[in-house]
ChimeraX commands (.cxc) that place a marker at each C-alpha (Angstrom):
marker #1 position -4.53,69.26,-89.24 radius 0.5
marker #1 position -4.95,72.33,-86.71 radius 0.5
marker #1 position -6.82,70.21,-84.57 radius 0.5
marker #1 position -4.19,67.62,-84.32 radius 0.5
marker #1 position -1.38,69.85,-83.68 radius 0.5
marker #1 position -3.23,70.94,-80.97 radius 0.5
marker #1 position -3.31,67.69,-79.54 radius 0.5
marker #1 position -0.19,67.28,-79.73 radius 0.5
marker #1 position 0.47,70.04,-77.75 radius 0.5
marker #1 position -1.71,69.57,-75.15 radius 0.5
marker #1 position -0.16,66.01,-74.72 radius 0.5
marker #1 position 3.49,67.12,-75.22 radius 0.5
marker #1 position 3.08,70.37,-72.83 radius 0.5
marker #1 position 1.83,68.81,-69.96 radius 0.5
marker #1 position 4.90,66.13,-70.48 radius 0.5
marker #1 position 7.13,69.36,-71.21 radius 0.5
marker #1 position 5.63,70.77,-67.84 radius 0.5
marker #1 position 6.05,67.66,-65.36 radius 0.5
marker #1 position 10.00,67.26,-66.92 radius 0.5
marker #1 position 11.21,70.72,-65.67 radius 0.5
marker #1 position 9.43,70.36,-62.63 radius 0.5
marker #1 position 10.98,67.40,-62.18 radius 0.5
marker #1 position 14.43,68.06,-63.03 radius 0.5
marker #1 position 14.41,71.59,-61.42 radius 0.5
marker #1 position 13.47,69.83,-58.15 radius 0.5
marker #1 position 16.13,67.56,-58.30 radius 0.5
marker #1 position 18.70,69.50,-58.87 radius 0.5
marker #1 position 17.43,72.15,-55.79 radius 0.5
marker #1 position 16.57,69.43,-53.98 radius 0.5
marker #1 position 20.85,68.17,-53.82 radius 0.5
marker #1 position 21.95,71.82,-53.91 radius 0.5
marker #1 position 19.83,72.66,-50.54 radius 0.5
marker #1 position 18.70,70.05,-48.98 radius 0.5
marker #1 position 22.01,67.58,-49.18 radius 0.5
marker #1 position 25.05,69.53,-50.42 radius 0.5
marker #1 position 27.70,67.47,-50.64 radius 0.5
marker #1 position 30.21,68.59,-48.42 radius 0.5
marker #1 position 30.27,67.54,-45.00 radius 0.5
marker #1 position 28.69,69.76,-43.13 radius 0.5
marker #1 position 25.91,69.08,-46.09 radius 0.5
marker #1 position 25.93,65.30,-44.81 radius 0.5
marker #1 position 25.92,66.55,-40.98 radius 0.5
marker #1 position 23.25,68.93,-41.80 radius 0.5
marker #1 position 21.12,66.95,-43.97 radius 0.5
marker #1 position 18.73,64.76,-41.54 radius 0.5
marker #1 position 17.53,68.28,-40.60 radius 0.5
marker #1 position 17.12,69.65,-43.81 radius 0.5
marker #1 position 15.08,67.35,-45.14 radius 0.5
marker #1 position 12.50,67.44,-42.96 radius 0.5
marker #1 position 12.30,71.44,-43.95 radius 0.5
marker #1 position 9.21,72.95,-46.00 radius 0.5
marker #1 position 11.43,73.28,-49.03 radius 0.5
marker #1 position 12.99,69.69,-49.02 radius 0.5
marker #1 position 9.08,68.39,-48.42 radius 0.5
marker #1 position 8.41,70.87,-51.68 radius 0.5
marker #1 position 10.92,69.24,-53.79 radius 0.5
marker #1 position 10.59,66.08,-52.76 radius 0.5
marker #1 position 6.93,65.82,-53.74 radius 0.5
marker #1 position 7.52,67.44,-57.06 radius 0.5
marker #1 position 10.19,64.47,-57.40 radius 0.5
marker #1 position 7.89,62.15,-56.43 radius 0.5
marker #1 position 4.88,63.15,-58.40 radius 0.5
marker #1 position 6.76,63.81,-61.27 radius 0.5
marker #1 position 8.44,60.57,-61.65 radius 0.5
marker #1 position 4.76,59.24,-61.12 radius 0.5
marker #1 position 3.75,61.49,-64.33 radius 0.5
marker #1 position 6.38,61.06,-66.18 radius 0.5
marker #1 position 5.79,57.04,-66.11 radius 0.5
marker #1 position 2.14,58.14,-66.49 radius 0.5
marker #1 position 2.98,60.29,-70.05 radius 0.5
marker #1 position 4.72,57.54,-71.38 radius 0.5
marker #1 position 1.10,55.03,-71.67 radius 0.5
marker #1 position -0.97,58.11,-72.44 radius 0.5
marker #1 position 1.61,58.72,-75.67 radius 0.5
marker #1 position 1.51,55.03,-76.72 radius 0.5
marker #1 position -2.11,54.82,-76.28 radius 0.5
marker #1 position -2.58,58.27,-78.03 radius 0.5
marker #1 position -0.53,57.05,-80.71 radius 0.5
marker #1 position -2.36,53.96,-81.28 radius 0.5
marker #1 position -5.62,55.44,-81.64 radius 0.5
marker #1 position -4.08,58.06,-83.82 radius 0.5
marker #1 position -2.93,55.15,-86.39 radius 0.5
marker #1 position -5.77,53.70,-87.47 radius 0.5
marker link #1:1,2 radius 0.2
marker link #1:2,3 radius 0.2
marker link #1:3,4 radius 0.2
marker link #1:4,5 radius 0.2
marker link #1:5,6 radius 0.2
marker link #1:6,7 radius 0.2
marker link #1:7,8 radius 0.2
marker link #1:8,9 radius 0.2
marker link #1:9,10 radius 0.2
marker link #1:10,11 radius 0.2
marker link #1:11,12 radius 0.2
marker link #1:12,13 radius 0.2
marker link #1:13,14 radius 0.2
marker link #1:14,15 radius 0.2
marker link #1:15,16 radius 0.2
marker link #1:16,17 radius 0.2
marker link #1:17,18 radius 0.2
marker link #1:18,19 radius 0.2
marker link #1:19,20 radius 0.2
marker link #1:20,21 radius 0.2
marker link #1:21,22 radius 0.2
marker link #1:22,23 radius 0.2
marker link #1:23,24 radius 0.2
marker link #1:24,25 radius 0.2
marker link #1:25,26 radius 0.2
marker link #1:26,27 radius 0.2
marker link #1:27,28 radius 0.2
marker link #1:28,29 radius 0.2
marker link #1:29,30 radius 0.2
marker link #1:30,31 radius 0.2
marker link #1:31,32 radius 0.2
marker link #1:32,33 radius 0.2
marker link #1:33,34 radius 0.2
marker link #1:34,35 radius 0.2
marker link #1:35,36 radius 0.2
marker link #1:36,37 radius 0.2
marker link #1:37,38 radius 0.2
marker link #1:38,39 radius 0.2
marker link #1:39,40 radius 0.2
marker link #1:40,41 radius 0.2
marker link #1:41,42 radius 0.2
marker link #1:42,43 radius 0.2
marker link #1:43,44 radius 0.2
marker link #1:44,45 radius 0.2
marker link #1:45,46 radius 0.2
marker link #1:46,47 radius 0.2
marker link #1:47,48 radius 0.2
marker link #1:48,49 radius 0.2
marker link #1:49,50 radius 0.2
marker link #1:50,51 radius 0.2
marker link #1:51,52 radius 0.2
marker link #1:52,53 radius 0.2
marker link #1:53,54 radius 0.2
marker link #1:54,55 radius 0.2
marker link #1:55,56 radius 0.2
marker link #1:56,57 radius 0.2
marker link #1:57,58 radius 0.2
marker link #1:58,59 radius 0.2
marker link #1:59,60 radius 0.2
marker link #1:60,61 radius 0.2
marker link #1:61,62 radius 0.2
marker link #1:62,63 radius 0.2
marker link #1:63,64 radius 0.2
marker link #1:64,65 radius 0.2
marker link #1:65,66 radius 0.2
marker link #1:66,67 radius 0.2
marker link #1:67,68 radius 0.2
marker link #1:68,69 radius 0.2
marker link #1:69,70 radius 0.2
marker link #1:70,71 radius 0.2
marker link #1:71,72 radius 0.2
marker link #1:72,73 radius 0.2
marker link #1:73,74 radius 0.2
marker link #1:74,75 radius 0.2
marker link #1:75,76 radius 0.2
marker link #1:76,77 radius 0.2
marker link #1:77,78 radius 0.2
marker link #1:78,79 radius 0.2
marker link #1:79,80 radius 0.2
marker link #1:80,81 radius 0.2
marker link #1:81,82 radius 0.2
marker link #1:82,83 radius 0.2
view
């Protein structure tokens, strides 16, 4: 039973993990990169091309990737779990 809990764990931490990455970019990534105001719309073709934006954009990115990713490891971890 210990051993499967720690399973679980490992499975539902790394999914844990990749959603507040993801999320936490996101919402940094409209607060500083395009505010929405207009000097945030004026500004924004600049700012996106800035360190930070490329930062928060690839954790958007990859984490969307993951997150579609978790979703067939669970099912197939399931699966093998059930019989």
């Amino acid at each position: 039973m210990v051993r499967l809990i720690k399973q679980v764990w490992k499975v539902c931490g790394i999914y844990l993990v990749w959603t507040i990455l993801h999320f936490g970019a996101s919402q940094l990534y409209t607060k500083f990169c395009t505010p929405l105001t207009l000097i945030g719309f004026i500004s924004s073709p600049f700012l996106v091309t800035s360190p930070h934006c490329q930062a928060f954009k690839w954790c958007i990115n990859n984490g969307s990737d993951a997150l579609s990713s978790m979703w067939i490891v669970f099912g197939t971890w399931i699966i093998s779990h059930l019989s």
